[in-house]
C-alpha positions in Angstrom: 0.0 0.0 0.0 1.5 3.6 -0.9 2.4 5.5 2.3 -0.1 8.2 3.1 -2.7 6.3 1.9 -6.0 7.4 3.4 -9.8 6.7 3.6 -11.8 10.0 2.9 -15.5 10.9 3.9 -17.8 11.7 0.4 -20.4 12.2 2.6 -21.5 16.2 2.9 -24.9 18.0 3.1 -24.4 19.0 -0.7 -25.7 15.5 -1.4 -29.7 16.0 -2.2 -30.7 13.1 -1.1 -34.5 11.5 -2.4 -33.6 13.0 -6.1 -34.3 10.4 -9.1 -31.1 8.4 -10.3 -30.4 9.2 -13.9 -29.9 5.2 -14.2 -33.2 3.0 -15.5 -31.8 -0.4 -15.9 -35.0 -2.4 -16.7 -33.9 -6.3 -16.7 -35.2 -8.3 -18.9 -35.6 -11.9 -19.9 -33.2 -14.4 -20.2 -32.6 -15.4 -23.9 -33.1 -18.7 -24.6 -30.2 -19.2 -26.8 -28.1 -19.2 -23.4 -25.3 -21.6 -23.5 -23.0 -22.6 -20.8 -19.5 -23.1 -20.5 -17.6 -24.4 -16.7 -21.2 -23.4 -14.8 -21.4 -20.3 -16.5 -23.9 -18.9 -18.5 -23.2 -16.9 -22.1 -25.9 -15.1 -23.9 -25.4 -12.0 -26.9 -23.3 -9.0 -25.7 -26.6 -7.2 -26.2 -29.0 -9.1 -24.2 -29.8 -7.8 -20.4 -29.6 -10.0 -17.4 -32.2 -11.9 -15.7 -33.2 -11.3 -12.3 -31.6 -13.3 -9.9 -33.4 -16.2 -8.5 -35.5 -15.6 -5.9 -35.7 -12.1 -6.6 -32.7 -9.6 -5.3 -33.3 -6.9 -3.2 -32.9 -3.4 -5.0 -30.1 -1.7 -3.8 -32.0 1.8 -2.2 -28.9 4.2 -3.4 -29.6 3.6 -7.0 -26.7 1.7 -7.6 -25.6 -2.0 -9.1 -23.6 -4.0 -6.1 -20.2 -4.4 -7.3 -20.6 -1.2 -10.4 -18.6 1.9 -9.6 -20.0 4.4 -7.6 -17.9 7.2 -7.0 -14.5 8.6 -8.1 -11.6 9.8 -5.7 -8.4 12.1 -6.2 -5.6 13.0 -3.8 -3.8 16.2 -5.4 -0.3 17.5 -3.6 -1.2 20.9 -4.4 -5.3 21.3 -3.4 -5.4 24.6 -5.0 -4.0 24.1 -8.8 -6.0 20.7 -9.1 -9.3 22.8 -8.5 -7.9 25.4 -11.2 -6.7 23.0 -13.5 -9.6 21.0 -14.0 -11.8 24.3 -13.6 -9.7 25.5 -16.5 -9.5 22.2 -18.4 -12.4 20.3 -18.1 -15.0 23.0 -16.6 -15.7 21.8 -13.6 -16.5 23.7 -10.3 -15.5 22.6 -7.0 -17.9 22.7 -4.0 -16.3 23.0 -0.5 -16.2 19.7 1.9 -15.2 19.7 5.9 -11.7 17.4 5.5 -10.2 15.8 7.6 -7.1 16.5 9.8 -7.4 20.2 8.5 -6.7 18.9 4.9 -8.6 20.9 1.9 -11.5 18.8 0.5 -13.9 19.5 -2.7 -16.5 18.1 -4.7 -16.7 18.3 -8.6 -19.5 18.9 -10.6 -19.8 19.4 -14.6 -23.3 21.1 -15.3 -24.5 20.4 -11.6 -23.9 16.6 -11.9 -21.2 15.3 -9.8 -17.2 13.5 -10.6 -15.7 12.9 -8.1 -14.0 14.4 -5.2 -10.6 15.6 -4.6 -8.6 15.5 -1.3 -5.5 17.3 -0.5 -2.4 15.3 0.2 1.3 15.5 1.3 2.0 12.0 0.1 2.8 10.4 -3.4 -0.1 8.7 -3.5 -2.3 10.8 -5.8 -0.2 10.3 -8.7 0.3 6.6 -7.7 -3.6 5.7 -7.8 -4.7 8.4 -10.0 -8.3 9.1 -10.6 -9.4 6.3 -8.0 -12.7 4.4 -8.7 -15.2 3.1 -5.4 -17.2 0.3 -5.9 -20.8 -0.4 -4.4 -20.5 -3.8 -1.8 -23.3 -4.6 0.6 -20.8 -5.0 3.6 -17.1 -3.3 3.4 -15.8 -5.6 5.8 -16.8 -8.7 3.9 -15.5 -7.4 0.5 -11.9 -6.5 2.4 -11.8 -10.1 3.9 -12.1 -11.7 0.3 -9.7 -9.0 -1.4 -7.2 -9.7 1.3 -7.5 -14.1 0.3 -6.6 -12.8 -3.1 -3.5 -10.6 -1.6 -4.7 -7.3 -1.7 -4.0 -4.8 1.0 -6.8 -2.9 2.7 -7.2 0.0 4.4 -10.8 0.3 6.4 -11.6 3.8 6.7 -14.4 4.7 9.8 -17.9 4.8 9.1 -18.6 7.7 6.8 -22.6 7.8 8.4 -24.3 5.4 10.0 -25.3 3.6 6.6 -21.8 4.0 5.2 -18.1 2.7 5.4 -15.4 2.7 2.9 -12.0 1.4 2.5 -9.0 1.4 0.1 -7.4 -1.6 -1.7 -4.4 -2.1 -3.1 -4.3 -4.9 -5.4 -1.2 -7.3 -5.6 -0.2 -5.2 -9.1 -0.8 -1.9 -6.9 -4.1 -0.4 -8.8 -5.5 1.6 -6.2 -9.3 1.5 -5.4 -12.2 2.1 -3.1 -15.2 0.0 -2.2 -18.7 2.0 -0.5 -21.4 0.8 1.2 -23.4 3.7 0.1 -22.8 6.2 -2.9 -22.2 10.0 -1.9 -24.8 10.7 -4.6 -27.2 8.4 -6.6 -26.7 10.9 -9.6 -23.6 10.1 -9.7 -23.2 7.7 -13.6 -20.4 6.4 -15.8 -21.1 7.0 -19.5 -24.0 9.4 -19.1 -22.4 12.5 -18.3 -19.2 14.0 -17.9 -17.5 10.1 -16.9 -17.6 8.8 -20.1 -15.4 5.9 -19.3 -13.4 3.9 -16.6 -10.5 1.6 -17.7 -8.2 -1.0 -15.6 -4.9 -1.3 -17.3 -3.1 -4.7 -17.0 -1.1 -7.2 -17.5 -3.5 -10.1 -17.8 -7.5 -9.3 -18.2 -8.5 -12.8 -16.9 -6.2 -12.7 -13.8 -7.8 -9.1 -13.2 -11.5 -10.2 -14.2 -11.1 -13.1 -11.4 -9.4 -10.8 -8.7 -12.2 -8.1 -8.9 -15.0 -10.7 -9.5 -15.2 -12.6 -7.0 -15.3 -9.6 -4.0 -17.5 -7.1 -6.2 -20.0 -10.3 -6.9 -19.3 -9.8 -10.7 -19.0 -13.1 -11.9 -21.0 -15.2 -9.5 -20.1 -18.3 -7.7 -18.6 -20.3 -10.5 -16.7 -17.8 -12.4 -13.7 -19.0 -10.9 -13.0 -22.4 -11.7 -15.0 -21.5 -15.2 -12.4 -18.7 -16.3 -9.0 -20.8 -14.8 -10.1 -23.9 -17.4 -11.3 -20.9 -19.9 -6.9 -19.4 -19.5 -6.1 -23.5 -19.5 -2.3 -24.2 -19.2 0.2 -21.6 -20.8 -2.9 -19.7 -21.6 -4.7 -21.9 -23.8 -8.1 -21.0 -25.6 -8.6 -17.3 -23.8 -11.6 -17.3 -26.2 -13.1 -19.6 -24.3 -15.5 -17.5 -23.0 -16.8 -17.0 -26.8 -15.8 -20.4 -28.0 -16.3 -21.1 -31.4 -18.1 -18.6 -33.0 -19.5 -16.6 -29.4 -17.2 -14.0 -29.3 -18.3 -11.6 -27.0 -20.3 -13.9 -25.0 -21.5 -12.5 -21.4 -21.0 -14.2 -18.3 -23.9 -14.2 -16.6 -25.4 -13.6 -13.4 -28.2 -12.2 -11.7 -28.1 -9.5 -9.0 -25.0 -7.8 -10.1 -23.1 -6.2 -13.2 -22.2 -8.2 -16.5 -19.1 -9.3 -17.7 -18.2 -9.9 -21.6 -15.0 -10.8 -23.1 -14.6 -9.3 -26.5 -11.6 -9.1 -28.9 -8.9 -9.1 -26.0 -10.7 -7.5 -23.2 -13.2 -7.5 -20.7 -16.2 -5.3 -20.9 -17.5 -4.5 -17.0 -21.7 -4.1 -17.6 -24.4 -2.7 -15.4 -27.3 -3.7 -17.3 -26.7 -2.7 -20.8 -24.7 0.2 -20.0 -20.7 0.3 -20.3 -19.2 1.3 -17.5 -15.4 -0.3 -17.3 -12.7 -2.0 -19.2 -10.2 -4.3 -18.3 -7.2 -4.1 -21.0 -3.8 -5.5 -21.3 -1.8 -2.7 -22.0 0.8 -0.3 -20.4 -0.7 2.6 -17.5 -0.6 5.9 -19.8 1.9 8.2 -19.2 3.7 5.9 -16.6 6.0 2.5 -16.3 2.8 1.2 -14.3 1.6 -1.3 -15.7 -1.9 -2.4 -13.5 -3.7 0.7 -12.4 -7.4 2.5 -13.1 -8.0 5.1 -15.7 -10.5 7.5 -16.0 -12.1 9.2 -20.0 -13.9 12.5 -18.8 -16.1 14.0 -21.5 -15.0 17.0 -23.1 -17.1 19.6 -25.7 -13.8 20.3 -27.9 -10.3 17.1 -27.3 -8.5 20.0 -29.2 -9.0 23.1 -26.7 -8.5 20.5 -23.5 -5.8 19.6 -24.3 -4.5 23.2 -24.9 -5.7 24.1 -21.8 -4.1 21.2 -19.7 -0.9 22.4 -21.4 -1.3 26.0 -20.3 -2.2 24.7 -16.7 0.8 22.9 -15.8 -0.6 19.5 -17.2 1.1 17.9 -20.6 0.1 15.8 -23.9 0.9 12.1 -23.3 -0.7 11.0 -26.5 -3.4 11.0 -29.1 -4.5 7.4 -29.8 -4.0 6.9 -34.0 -6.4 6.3 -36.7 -9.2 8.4 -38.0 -10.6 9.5 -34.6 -7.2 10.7 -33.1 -9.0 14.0 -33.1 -12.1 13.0 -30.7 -9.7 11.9 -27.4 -6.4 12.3 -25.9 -4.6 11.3 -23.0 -3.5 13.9 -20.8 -2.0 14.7 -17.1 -2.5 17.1 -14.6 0.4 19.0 -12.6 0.9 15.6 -10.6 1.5 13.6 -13.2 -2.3 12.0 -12.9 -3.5 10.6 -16.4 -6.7 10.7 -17.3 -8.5 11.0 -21.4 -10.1 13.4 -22.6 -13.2 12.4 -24.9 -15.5 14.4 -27.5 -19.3 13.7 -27.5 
C-alpha cells in the first residue's frame, strides 16, 4: 500500500438526497439461446440479465452492487488541481469539511457530480490516479475476500451510519475504493461528464477473477469456469466465446455483466458500459496495473491546450481516424486521465 494512503469521507450536506437516479436499468428476460460453459452462463453482448433467482433486493442508493459508484483524487497541491480541472475540463469545485485540517472539494460538470478531490502530502495521488469506489453490501466482507486474493486494505471509519469505505491495493498496486453507500445516486459512468473507466493490466482474466469474485461480478462459478477458460500456458482465452461466441456474457443475476470481446473485458451494469479491463501499459507511466478515467469533453483540441497552459502535458493521441475526438493527458501531478468528445 502507498504511504499516506487514506480513507476519505464523500459524505457532505451538498448531497440531495431523495432526487431520481439518472440510471433506468430495466432487466429483462433471459434469452433462450443461453449456453453454458464451466457453470457459467453466455448469452449476446446485447442481451440484459435476468433477475436473480429468488428475486434480489434493489439496492436503495440507486446503484448496481459491485458497479462503480464514486471517483476519488488526492492532489499534492489542493489549489492548482481545483484550477486546473476548472480550467480544463469545466468543472466547479464545491467545498467539503476534511479531515485533519486537509482541503476537501466536490466536482461537478453542469451540476452533476465527478468525483471528489482531497488534498495530500503524500505520493499517493499520482500513484492511484483518478481512483474508482465500488458499491458492496458489507465493506468488511469485500476487504476479507480481497485480502485471500493478496490485496491490502485499508478500512476507513464509518462515513454515516449507513456507510463505510476502505482502500485496496491490489497485488499489481491499482488503487481502489469499495462503498457501502454512494455519496450521490446521480452520480453515472457513460451518461455524463464520466464517459469511461478503464483497468490497465497485465493479464485481463487474472484481473476479471481478482475483482470478480469480491465485487460479486462473476457469481459463484466464475472461478473455476475462467482458470479452465486461460487453460495451461494460456490456452483457448476465447473460451468465454468459444467457437463462434465472441463476445459472450458471463452471466449472473443481481450484479453487473461481464463480456469478453476481442482481447478484453467489458464490465456491464445492465446494458450500460461502465469499465474495461485491457492488457496494456498505464498511460503516461512505467505502471503497468492501475485504473484510468475518459472524462467528457465539448472540444479534445482546446482540453488539451488548456491542460498544457495549466501545468498539465500531452501524453498521446491514440491513432487512426478518430485521433482528433480523445487524448490522453496529465495534470500538474502527473495523474493521467483522457479526454473524450461527445
Amino acid at each position: 500500500m502507498p504511504r499516506g494512503l487514506g480513507v476519505h469521507n464523500d459524505r457532505s450536506q451538498w448531497v440531495r438526497r431523495g432526487e431520481p437516479s439518472r440510471r433506468t436499468g430495466t432487466l429483462g428476460r433471459t434469452t433462450r439461446s443461453a449456453w453454458g460453459i464451466g457453470g457459467l452462463r453466455l448469452v449476446a453482448p446485447g442481451e440484459r440479465r435476468p433477475a436473480a433467482p429468488g428475486g434480489t433486493p434493489p439496492n436503495p442508493y440507486g446503484k448496481t452492487r459491485g458497479a462503480p459508484c464514486w471517483l476519488g483524487l488526492a492532489a499534492r497541491d489542493f489549489s492548482a488541481a481545483k484550477q486546473f480541472y476548472g480550467r480544463v475540463l469545466g468543472w466547479c469545485h464545491v467545498p467539503l469539511v476534511g479531515q485533519l485540517g486537509r482541503a476537501r472539494s466536490v466536482a461537478l460538470k453542469d451540476g452533476l457530480p465527478v468525483g471528489t478531490i482531497t488534498e495530500t502530502d503524500s505520493e499517493f495521488g499520482a500513484h492511484a490516479g483518478w481512483m474508482p469506489y465500488f458499491y458492496v453490501d458489507t465493506v468488511a466482507a469485500a476487504a476479507v475476500r480481497f485480502r485471500e486474493r493478496g490485496a491490502t486494505v485499508a478500512l476507513g471509519p464509518p462515513v454515516t451510519v449507513a456507510d463505510r469505505v476502505a482502500v485496496v491495493s491490489g497485488p499489481d498496486g491499482a488503487v481502489f475504493g469499495l462503498r457501502e453507500q454512494t455519496p450521490d445516486d446521480r452520480w453515472t459512468v457513460g451518461d455524463g461528464p464520466i464517459a469511461h473507466l478503464e483497468l490497465h493490466t497485465r493479464d485481463v482474466f487474472a484481473a476479471a477473477l481478482f475483482y470478480g469474485g469480491p465485487l460479486g461480478w462473476s457469481g459463484g462459478s466464475v472461478d473455476s469456469a475462467a482458470g479452465s477458460e486461460r487453460g495451461s500456458g494460456g490456452g483457448n482465452r476465447s473460451g468465454a466465446g468459444g467457437g463462434g461466441a465472441l463476445g459472450g456474457v458471463l452471466r449472473h443475476g443481481g450484479a453487473c455483466d461481464v463480456a469478453y470481446d476481442d482481447g478484453r473485458i467489458l464490465l456491464r451494469d445492465g446494458t450500460l458500459p461502465v469499465a474495461t479491463l485491457r492488457e496494456a501499459t498505464a498511460p503516461g507511466s512505467t505502471e503497468c496495473h492501475r485504473w484510468h478515467a475518459c472524462f467528457r469533453v465539448p472540444d479534445v483540441d482546446a482540453a488539451v491546450a488548456a491542460a498544457v497552459e495549466w501545468g498539465g502535458r500531452l501524453i498521446s493521441r491514440p491513432p487512426g481516424s478518430r485521433s482528433r475526438r480523445e487524448a490522453v493527458v496529465s495534470d500538474p501531478d502527473g495523474v493521467a486521465f483522457t479526454v473524450v468528445a461527445p
